[in-house]
Structures are given as structure tokens and as C-alpha cells.
DOTOR-917577 format. One record per residue (C-alpha): residue in three letters; x, y, z. Coordinates in steps of 0.1 Angstrom, whole numbers, plus 5000, padded with zeros to 4 digits. Example, Ala and Ser with C-alpha at 12.3 -4.5 7.8 and 13.67 -1.06 7.14 Angstrom:
// residues 2
ALA512349555078/SER513749895071/
***
This chain:
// residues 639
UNK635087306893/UNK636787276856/UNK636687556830/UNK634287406810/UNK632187346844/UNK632687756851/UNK631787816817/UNK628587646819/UNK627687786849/UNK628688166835/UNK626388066802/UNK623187956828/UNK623388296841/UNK623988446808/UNK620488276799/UNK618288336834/UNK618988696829/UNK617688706791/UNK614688466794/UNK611188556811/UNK611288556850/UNK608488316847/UNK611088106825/UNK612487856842/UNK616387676836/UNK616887396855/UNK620187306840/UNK622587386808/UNK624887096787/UNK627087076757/UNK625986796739/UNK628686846709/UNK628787156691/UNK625087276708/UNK623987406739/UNK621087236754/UNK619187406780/UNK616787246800/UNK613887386816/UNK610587336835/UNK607887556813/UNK608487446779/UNK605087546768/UNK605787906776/UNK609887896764/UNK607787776727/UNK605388056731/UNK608388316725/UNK609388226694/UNK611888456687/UNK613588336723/UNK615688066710/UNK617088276686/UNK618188556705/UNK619788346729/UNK621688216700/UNK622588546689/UNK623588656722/UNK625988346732/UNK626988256697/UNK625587896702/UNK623387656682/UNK620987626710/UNK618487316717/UNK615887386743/UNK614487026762/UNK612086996790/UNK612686836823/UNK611386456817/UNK608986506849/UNK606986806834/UNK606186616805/UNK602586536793/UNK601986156795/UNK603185966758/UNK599585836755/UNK597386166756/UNK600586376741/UNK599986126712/UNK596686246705/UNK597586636708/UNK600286626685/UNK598186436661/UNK595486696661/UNK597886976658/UNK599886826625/UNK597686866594/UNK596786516582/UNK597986566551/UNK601586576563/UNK601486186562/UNK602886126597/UNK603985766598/UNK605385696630/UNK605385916664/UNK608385796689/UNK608385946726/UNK611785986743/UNK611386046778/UNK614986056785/UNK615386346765/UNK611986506763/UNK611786466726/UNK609386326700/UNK610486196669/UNK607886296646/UNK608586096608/UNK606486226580/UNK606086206543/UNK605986576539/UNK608286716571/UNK607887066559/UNK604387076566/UNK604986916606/UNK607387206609/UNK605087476596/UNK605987826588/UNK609287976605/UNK608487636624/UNK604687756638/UNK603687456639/UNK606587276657/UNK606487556682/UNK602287496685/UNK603587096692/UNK605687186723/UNK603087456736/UNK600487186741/UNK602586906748/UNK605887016764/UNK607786746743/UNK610286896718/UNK609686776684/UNK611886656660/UNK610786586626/UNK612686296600/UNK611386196565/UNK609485926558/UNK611285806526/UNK609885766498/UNK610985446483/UNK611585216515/UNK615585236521/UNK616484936548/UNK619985186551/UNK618085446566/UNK615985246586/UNK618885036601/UNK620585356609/UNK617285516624/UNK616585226647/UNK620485176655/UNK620785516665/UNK617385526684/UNK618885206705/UNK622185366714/UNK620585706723/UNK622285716759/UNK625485616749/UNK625185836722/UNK624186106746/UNK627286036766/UNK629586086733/UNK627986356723/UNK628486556762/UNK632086466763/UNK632586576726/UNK631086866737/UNK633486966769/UNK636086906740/UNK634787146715/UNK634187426750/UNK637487356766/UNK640087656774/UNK642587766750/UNK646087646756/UNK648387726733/UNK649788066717/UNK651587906684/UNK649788046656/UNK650787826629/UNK648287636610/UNK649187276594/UNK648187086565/UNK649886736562/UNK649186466529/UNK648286176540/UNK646986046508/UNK645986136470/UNK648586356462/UNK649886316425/UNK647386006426/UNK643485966426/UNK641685766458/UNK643285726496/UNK641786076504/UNK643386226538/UNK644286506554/UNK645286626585/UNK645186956597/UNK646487106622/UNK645687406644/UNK646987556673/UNK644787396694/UNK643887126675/UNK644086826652/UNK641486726626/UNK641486436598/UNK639686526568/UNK638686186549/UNK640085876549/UNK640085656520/UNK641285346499/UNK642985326463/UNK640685176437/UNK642384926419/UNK645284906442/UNK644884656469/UNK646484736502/UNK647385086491/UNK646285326521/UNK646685656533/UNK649785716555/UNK647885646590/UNK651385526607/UNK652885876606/UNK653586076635/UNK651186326623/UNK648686106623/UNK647885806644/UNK651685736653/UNK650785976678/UNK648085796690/UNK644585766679/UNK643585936705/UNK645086226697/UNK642886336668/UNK640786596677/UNK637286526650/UNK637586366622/UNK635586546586/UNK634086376563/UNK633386526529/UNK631686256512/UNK630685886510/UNK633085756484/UNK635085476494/UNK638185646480/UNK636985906509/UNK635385706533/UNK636485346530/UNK638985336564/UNK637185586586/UNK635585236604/UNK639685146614/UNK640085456630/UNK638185296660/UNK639685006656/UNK642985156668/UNK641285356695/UNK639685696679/UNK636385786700/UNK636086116690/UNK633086276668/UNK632986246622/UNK631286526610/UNK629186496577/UNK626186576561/UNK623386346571/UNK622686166538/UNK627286086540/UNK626485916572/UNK624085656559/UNK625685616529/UNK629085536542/UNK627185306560/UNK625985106532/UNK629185136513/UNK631485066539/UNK629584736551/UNK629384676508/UNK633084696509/UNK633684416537/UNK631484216521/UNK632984226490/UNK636384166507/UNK634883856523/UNK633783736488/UNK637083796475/UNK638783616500/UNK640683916514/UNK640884006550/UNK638984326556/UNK640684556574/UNK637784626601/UNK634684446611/UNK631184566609/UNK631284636645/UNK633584936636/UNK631085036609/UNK628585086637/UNK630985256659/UNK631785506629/UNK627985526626/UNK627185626664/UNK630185926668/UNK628286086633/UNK626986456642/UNK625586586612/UNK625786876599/UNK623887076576/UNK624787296546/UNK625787676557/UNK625587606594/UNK628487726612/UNK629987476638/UNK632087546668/UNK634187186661/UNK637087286688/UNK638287576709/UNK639887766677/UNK637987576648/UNK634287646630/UNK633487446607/UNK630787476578/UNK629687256548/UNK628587366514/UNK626987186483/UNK629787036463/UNK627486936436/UNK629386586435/UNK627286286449/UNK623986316478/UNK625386536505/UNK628686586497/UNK630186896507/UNK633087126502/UNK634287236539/UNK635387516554/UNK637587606584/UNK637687936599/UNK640587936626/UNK641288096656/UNK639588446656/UNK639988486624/UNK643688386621/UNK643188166591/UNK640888026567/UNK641287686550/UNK638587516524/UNK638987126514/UNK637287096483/UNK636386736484/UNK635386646451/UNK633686886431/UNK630986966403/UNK630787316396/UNK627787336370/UNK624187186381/UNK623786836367/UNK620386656366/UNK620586556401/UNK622286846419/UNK622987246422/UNK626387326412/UNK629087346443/UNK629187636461/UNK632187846460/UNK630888156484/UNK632988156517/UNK633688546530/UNK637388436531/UNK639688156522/UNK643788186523/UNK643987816512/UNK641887576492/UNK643087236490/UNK641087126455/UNK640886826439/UNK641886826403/UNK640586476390/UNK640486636354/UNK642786876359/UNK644986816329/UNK645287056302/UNK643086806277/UNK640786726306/UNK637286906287/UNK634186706288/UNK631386636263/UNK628686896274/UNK626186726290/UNK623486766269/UNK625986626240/UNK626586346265/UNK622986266271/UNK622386246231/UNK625586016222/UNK624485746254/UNK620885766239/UNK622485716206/UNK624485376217/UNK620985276231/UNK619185296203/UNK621585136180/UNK622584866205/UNK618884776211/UNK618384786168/UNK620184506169/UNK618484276198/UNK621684366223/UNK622184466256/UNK623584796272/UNK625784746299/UNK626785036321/UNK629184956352/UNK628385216375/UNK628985396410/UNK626285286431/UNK625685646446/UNK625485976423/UNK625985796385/UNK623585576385/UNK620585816396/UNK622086096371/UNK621885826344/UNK618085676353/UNK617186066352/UNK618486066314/UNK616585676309/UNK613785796324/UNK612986086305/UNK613885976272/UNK611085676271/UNK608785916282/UNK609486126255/UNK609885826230/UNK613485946221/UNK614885586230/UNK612485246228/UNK610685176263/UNK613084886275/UNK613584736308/UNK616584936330/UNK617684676353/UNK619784796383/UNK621984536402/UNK624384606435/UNK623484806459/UNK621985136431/UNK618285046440/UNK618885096478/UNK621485416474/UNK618385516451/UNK616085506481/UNK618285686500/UNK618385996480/UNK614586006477/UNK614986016514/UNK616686316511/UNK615686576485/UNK616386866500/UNK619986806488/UNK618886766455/UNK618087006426/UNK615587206429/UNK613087086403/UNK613886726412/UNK613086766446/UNK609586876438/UNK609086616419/UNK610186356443/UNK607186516466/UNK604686406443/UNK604586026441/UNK603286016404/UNK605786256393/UNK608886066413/UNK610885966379/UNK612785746402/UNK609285496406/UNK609285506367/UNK607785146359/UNK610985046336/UNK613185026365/UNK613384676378/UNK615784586408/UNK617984256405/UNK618084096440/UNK621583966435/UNK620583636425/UNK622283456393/UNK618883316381/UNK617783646375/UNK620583776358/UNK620483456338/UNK616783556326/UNK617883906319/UNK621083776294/UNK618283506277/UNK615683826271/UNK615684116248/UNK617184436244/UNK617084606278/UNK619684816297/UNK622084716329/UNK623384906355/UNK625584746378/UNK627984806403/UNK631084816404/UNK631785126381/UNK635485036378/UNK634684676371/UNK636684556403/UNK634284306416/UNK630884346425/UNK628084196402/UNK629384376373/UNK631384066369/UNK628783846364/UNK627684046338/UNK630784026318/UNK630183656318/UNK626983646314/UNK627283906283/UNK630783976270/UNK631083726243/UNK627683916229/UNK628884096197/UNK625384296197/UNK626184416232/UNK627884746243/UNK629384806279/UNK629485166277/UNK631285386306/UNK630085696318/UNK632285746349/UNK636185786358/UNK638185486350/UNK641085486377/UNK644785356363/UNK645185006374/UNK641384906376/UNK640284666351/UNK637684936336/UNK640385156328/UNK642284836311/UNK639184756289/UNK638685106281/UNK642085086266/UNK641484786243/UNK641684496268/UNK640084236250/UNK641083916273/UNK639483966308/UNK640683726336/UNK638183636357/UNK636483376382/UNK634483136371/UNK631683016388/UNK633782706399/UNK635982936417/UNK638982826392/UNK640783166379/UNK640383176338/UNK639783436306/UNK636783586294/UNK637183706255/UNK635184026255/UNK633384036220/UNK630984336231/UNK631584656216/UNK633484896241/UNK632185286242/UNK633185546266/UNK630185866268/UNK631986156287/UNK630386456305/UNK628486226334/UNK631286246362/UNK630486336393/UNK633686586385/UNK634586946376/UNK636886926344/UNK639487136335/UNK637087486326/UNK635087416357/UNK637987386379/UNK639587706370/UNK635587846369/UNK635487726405/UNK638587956416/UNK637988236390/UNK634588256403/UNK635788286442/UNK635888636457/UNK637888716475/UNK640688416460/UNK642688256479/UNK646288296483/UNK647287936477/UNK645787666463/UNK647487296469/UNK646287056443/UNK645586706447/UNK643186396438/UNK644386376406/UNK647086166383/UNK650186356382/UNK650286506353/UNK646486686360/UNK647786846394/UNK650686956380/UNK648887106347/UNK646087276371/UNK648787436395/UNK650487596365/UNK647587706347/UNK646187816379/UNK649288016385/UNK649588166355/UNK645888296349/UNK645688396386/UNK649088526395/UNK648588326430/UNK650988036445/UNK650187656440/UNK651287336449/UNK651386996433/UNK652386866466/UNK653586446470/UNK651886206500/UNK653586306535/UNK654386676526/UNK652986926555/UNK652587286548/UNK652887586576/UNK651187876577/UNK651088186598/
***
């Protein structure tokens, strides 16, 4: 019998002794970082409801609790229980039995209300059924991401079953070693922005956090080959955490199973479906473009299928000598700062990801609260000593400004933008000034992929600001189903209508003008003197944004003959700060002064190089702690 084997067996013990003698537990897995127990009288494990929780508490385990498949109540009269114990006006949409498992997907418009108070009604479900309920969200706005991944996921349930039990023996295994130093190695936007990747490592264990591409820079990828790394052999990667979506986070974590990682990605449910969708955007784009991508979808799905979400505050046994928890990094839909508490206490580490410390229109501010942290690796984006933006209300009133002028005079405004966080942020601001009347009631067309990354964040409110997400539950108040808001297909007939019309508003992908449709709509409205392409999000040195920002007025481009030529941009150019998805410079050092306790050392990175190296010094200076601007393929020891 193996440890982990002994361990399990010691834990079923552990368990029959605390439940009910009438309780029965027929068996006890890992299924990644839970314990699922399995027993024979559901009904009356569910009519303890403080059970589950004390077992918790007592074994230190996020516990599941699953009936044995042949004490279940048949799918066809269980059906019409659970529907007469859910209040109708939760809007259950679809009910999906799961012998294998005992559970019963339950997906409803308004979950809260399947769940019931201190989850009453879910224990009321499995007390006359057996089943064990889960409950998803029926979105909103239809997202064909979400659904993709829902019905995906449902069709590899065993195999994902069979991940998820050998992850778990992982996470459960014996210490081995008795080093006690802890790693951090660069792997990737250190003195640069984009190619996000980290690895650290622990005594007993080796984790990648993100792994991203360069915008702009074409072939320009984290430092995979390393020893470190996977020159030791995928396989030798422990888990892999994801902070957020963002290609220039998220772009290669598909090749990792190309070379051979089969090991778990932890993220926040909303990063797994949209890495998804951005992921299988960016082979498609590569395809257009006549590059080779770099993985095929298949590895998307892979990526997809070793997901184990997490959510915000829940701490997560990820390895022998590693918990791991996710907060609110106010950046983009379930992004998350994360933190690593090693060892028994030995050491603390937090990756920042990328940050926004104040609330925005779509999200709380990030969270800073950890009980202790002796390093922070933080991103420093606007880290330079000049790096203040507009306040945000400021913002909102100049970008109202440009519409209203640009719209006085018959144009067109033409915002590239990041599919996922900038876009909704900016059809928050659209949306409320024609209601109010403070900008003329024109059409807001949104091309690319910002109408389905829409519909995935009204699949997920509970990650958005509070007042948003109450709005979001009523469908007449949703400012997202505004009736301005018109989604382009993709098709250039459209966009052909839309340059022929009147004044109306155009947000597009990509928001660093490196392909995508926004490059249609250069040709189809740069040589418009009444127009204005106006940017409201980080321009990256060496993308063509960034060039036209600087006074680029001759754009090479494609045309639609495939022939390579020059556009002469005759639209007006305006840049409206204070909308990034990023701390600047007072909200970085907010987001350390703030911290208590601070941490020792701060390393900072994900930013040009004169940012990381003005945040380390000022950082230094105000705090009286030690930073680091470090370079890629620098590793740092601690003890």
C-alpha cells in the first residue's frame, strides 16, 4: 500500500469516527485539491448540515460528499423532486443527471436562489433525492464560449475524473525533501511588458505562474528551454498558475502540452473560458496572417480539461508544501493576484499579476489583505516616475468630449480595444451617457470577439462590482443589453454599411492595432478627416498602436488583394488616459503602502525598463525595504 493509499485509509477512519453511526462511508478519494467521500445515506449526511463543515475543519480539507451511484433515486422521478423543491422563480433552464458521479447539474438564471440560504435549499435537494447538486449560471446574454466549454467538459467527465484523482495523489503525496530554500526564476517580462512567466520553486515542488507572448514582437517567448523550466522536462512541473486571460499571460499555456505537461492550471473560473476564447482567437489570427501557430486547437482543449478552478479567498492545498489562494486583482473578469504560503509557514510569496488597485466601473479594487507576505513579485506597467493617470472620472468626460465633437461633424469614433475588460469598462461609460443625454444616442458597434467576451462576464457577475452585478440580475436594468449596442459578425459588408452611415462609435479588436478587424477599419476609415481613432488602453513599444500614437501617419497594410501597401491615416489621432486595466504609479505604491504586514522584498517586473527600475527605487526609498529590477533568467533564493 502507498502513502497516499495509508493516508486515505487513516482519513476514512478519521471520518467514520466523526460522522453518525447510522452514516455510512463506503469509500474516500482525492480528486485534486478535495476530498470526496462517498457514502450510502446521502439524505441523512445532507440532513446535518453543519457535517461537512466540521469534517473540513477537523481534516483541514475542502470536502465533497457524493452518493454511491446504486442508492440513487431514478433521473426521471429525481427530475420532478428537484423541480418542486427549487422555487420557480429561480429560472432553472436545464437539469443534467450524472450517474457516474451522483451529481446533478442544476443551471439557473438566478443560482443564488437554487442554493438557498447557507445552502438550505441545496441541502433540501439531496435529502429527497440523494443526488448532489451542483448549480451553474445560466448566462445572461447567450456566450457560445461558455457553452462550448460546459458541454466539452461534460463529455470528458471520466477522463477528467481520472486527471483530477492522479492530480490529487500529487497534491497528498509524502514530503521528501529537507532543503528549505524557496526559488523564484524569470522566465519572461522582466525589464519588458508581455511573455509573463515565472517559475517557482519549493522544496518539494515546482510551479509555473503564467505563460505568455510579446505583443508586437513576433516569436519573442518566455525562456521555456531553460533547465529551470521545461529543459528539465515537461513533466517535471509540478501545476501550472494562471493569473489571468491575457494573451501576454496566457497565450503559450496550450504548448505546454504539446511538449508533454499533463499536470493541473489553476485559475479562476471566468480565466478558464476566456483563455479559451482568446487562445483559439490567437491561432486563428496566426492562420490568417500566414504564421505557423505554435500549437493546435487540440492543445487548447487539453489546456481546457487540466483547468481546476478556483475561487477568490479559498485556500488550496496545490502540493505537499504549497497552498495556494486567489484574490480580486481588479484588472480584467477573474483575474487574480495569488498567493503561496509554503511549507508550514516557512515562506510566503504573492504574484501580483496585473493589477488595479481603485474600483473601476466594472470591478472592486484588488485586494491587498494576505496575513503575511515576505515577497511580492508586482507588476509595474506604469511604474515610471511620470506614470499618473487622468482620474477616471476626468477620463470619462474628455472621451465623451471627443464623441461629441467627432460626431458634430458627421465622423466616426474609432476605439481599438482589448476584447476582454476595456471594452465592457468603455460601453459602461457609452451606455450611461445616452441615457443621460450627455453624448447624442448613436449606434456603438462592437467587432472581434467584445460581444462574446461581453457575454461571458454577464455569465459571471459575481466577479464584478457590486452595483453592476445587481444590475446584470435584472434583465431591464442589464446596461450591457442597451439597444445602441450592435454586434458586427465579422463580415466586410457590414463594416462597409457602417463606414457609408453616420456618426456612430467602433470598437474593435485588436487594442494594439496588430491585426484583428481593427485593420479593416483603418481602411475602411483612416483617410476620414472627420474621424478620430482614439486609444484608451496601453500601447506596447513595437506595436503599430504605439507607432500611430507617436505621429505615424503612413500605415503599411494588406490590402484586400493580399498585395502589402500604405494607408495615409488622415483621421485625427487622440489618446484618453485613466481606462487601463492597470495600477499607475500612486496606485502601485498605494498597493504596498496599503499592505500590512509589508513585505520584505518586492521584485518588480511587467514593465519597460525604465518603470521597474523607477518603482524599485521609489519603492525603496519610501519604504526602507529591498527591491529588485531583476533581467529575464535571473532566479532568486530564499530561506
Amino acid at each position: 500500500m502507498s502513502a497516499v493509499e495509508r493516508k486515505l485509509e487513516d482519513i476514512k477512519e478519521t471520518i467514520t469516527d466523526e460522522v453518525p453511526s447510522d452514516i455510512s462511508i463506503s469509500d474516500v478519494k482525492y480528486e485534486g485539491p478535495e476530498l470526496v467521500v462517498y457514502t450510502r445515506d446521502p439524505k441523512k449526511f445532507a440532513g446535518d448540515g453543519d457535517l461537512v463543515r466540521r469534517l473540513a475543519s477537523k481534516l483541514r480539507k475542502r470536502i465533497t460528499v457524493r452518493p454511491d451511484p446504486d442508492v440513487l433515486t431514478r433521473p426521471e422521478k429525481a427530475r420532478e423532486q428537484v423541480e418542486a423543491v427549487i422555487p420557480e422563480e429561480a429560472g432553472v433552464t436545464d437539469l443534467d443527471f450524472h450517474a457516474d458521479t451522483g451529481e446533478v447539474v442544476i443551471e439557473a438564471e438566478k443560482p443564488g436562489m437554487v442554493i438557498g440560504r447557507h445552502g438550505s435549499t441545496l441541502r433540501e435537494i439531496t435529502q429527497e433525492v440523494g443526488w448532489t447538486p451542483e448549480v451553474v449560471r445560466t448566462p445572461p446574454i447567450e456566450s457560445s464560449t461558455v457553452s462550448n466549454v460546459r458541454n466539452f467538459l461534460k463529455h470528458e467527465r471520466d477522463e477528467r475524473r481520472d486527471i483530477l484523482e492522479r492530480v490529487g495523489r500529487q497534491i497528498h503525496r509524502e514530503e521528501m525533501s529537507d532543503d528549505e530554500w524557496v526559488r523564484i526564476s524569470t522566465l519572461g517580462c522582466c525589464r519588458e511588458v508581455g511573455r509573463a512567466a515565472f517559475i517557482l520553486n519549493t522544496p518539494e515542488t515546482r510551479v509555473l505562474i503564467d505563460c505568455g507572448d510579446k505583443p508586437g514582437a513576433e516569436g519573442e517567448v518566455p525562456y521555456l528551454q531553460v533547465p529551470e523550466a521545461l529543459g528539465a522536462g515537461a513533466q517535471n512541473i509540478d501545476a501550472v498558475v494562471l493569473t489571468h486571460a491575457h494573451l501576454d499571460h496566457s497565450a503559450l499555456i496550450p504548448l505546454l502540452f504539446k511538449y508533454g505537461y499533463d499536470g493541473p492550471i489553476y485559475c479562476t473560473e471566468p480565466t478558464r473560458d476566456l483563455m479559451g476564447l482568446l487562445t483559439l482567437d490567437y491561432l486563428d489570427v496566426a492562420a490568417k496572417e500566414g504564421r505557423a501557430p505554435p500549437y493546435e486547437s487540440e492543445q487548447v482543449r487539453e489546456a481546457i480539461k487540466h483547468c481546476i478552478p478556483l475561487e477568490y479567498g479559498d485556500v488550496t492545498d496545490i502540493a505537499p508544501d504549497l497552498k495556494l489562494t486567489f484574490h480580486n486583482a481588479g484588472h480584467i473578469l477573474g483575474s487574480a493576484v495569488t498567493h503561496f504560503h509554503i511549507g508550514d509557514g516557512l515562506y510566503n510569496v504573492a504574484f501580483s499579476g496585473d493589477i488595479h488597485y481603485d474600483d473601476t466601473r466594472l470591478f472592486n479594487g484588488a485586494t491587498n489583505e494576505f496575513p503575511r507576505v515576505e515577497t511580492l513579485v508586482m507588476e509595474s506597467t506604469y511604474g515610471g516616475r511620470n506614470d499618473y493617470q487622468t482620474d477616471q472620472t476626468d477620463s470619462e468626460e474628455e472621451l465623451k468630449k471627443v464623441i461629441r465633437e467627432t460626431a458634430e461633424r458627421g465622423g466616426k469614433v474609432l476605439i481599438p480595444a482589448f476584447a476582454v475588460g476595456r471594452s465592457q469598462e468603455i460601453m459602461l461609460v457609452l451606455e450611461e451617457a445616452m441615457r443621460k443625454g450627455e453624448i447624442p444616442e448613436i449606434p456603438v458597434h462592437l467587432d472581434g470577439m467584445i460581444w462574446e467576451a461581453t457575454a461571458i462576464h454577464t455569465t459571471y457577475p459575481e466577479y464584478l462590482r457590486d452595483d453592476l452585478r445587481d444590475r446584470i440580475f435584472h434583465e431591464d436594468q442589464n446596461p450591457f443589453l442597451a439597444d445602441q449596442f450592435n454586434h458586427i459578425d465579422g463580415g466586410e459588408e457590414e463594416r462597409q454599411e457602417v463606414a457609408d452611415g453616420g456618426p456612430c462609435v467602433v470598437l474593435s479588436t485588436s487594442g494594439m492595432v496588430e491585426g484583428g478587424p481593427i485593420m479593416s477599419w483603418l481602411q475602411h476609415l483612416g483617410s476620414e478627416e472627420d474621424s478620430t481613432m482614439t486609444f484608451v488602453g496601453y500601447q506596447a513599444q513595437g506595436t503599430l498602436g504605439r507607432r500611430i500614437q507617436n505621429g505615424w501617419d503612413e500605415i503599411p497594410m494588406d490590402d484586400r488583394g493580399g498585395s502589402r501597401g500604405k494607408l495615409t491615416l488622415n483621421m485625427n489621432v487622440e489618446t484618453v488616459d485613466g481606462f487601463s486595466g492597470h495600477a499607475d504609479r500612486q496606485g502601485l505604491m498605494n498597493f504596498v503602502r496599503t499592505m500590512n504586514p509589508r513585505p520584505e522584498k518586492v521584485l518588480c517586473v511587467h514593465g519597460d525598463e525604465s518603470s521597474v527600475q523607477d518603482l524599485s527605487s521609489a519603492l525603496y526609498h519610501e519604504f526602507n525595504m529591498r527591491t529588485f529590477a531583476p533581467k529575464n533568467l535571473e532566479t532568486f533564493r530564499f530561506k
